[in-house]
C-alpha positions in Angstrom: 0.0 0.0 0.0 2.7 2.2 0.9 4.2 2.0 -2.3 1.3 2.3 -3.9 0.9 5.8 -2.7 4.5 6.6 -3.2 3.5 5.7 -7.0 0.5 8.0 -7.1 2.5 10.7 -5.3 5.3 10.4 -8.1 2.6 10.4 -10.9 0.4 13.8 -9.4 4.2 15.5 -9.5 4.5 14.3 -13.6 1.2 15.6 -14.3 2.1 19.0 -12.3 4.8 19.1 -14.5 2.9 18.5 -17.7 0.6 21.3 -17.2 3.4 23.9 -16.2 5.2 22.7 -19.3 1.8 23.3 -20.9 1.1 26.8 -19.7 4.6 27.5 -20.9 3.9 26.1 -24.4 0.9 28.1 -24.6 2.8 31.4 -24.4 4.1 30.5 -27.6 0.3 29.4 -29.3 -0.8 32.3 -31.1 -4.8 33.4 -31.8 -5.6 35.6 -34.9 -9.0 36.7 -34.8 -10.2 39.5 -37.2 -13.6 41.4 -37.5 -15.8 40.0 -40.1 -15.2 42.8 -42.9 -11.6 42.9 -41.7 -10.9 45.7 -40.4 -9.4 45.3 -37.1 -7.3 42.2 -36.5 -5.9 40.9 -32.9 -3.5 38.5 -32.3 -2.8 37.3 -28.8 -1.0 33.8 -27.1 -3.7 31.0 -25.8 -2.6 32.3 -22.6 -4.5 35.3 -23.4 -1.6 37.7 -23.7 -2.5 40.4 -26.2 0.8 40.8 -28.9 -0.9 43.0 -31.5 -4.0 44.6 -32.6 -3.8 45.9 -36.6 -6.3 48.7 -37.2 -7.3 49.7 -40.4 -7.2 53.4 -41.3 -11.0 53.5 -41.6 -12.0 53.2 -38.1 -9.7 55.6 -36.8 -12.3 58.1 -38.1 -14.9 57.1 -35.6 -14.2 56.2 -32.3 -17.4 54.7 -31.0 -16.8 52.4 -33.9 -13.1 51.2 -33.1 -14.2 50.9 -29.6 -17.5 48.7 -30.7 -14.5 46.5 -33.0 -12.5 46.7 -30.4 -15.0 44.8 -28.0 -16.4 42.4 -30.2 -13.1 41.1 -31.9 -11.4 40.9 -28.6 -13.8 38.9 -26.8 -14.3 36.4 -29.8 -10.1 36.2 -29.5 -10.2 35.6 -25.9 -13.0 32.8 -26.2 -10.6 31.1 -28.8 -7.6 31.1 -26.8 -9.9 29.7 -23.3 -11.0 26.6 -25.5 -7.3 26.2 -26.8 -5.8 26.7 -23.2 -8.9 24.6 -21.4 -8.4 22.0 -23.5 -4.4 21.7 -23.3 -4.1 21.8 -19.7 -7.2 18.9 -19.2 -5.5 16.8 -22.0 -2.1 17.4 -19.7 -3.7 16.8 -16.6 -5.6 14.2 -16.9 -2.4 12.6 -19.2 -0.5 12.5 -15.7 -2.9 11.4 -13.3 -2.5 8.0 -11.4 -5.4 5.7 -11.8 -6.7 6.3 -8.4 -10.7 4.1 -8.3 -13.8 6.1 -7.6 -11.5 9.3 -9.1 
């Protein structure tokens, strides 16, 4: 028994490690998401770092607009990269977990 828990103990520290490996990785997973006519593009990591936001010339006449683009295109973006990044740390997680019954 004892070394069964020894065993379990070693495989919860691999899957640890797994998803800090993961949430490393995902620094590096990139997210374009443009608004539909394609004028405002954002590009962030699936860790939901923001690394660039293209605007077109055309919505830096209004304002209200860009901020409107702004919103809409960003939030799609960030739903991407909370799938991506929910879904790579579960794969990693439950990859490392000891079989442990009624778990």
């Amino acid at each position: 028994m004892f070394g069964d828990m020894m065993g379990m103990m070693s495989k919860l520290k691999e899957a640890q490690a797994k998803v800090e490996e993961t949430k490393k990785r995902l620094d590096t997973v990139l997210v374009d998401e443009k608004s539909n006519d394609g004028l405002l593009k954002v590009t962030l990591t699936a860790n939901r770092t923001i690394k660039s936001i293209d605007v077109s010339d055309e919505l830096l006449q209004d304002k209200e607009q860009l901020e409107d683009y702004l919103i809409m295109t960003l939030n799609k973006a960030i739903t991407k990269a909370t799938n991506i990044s929910e879904a790579e740390l579960a794969a990693a997680a439950k990859d490392g977990m000891p079989n442990i019954p009624g778990m």
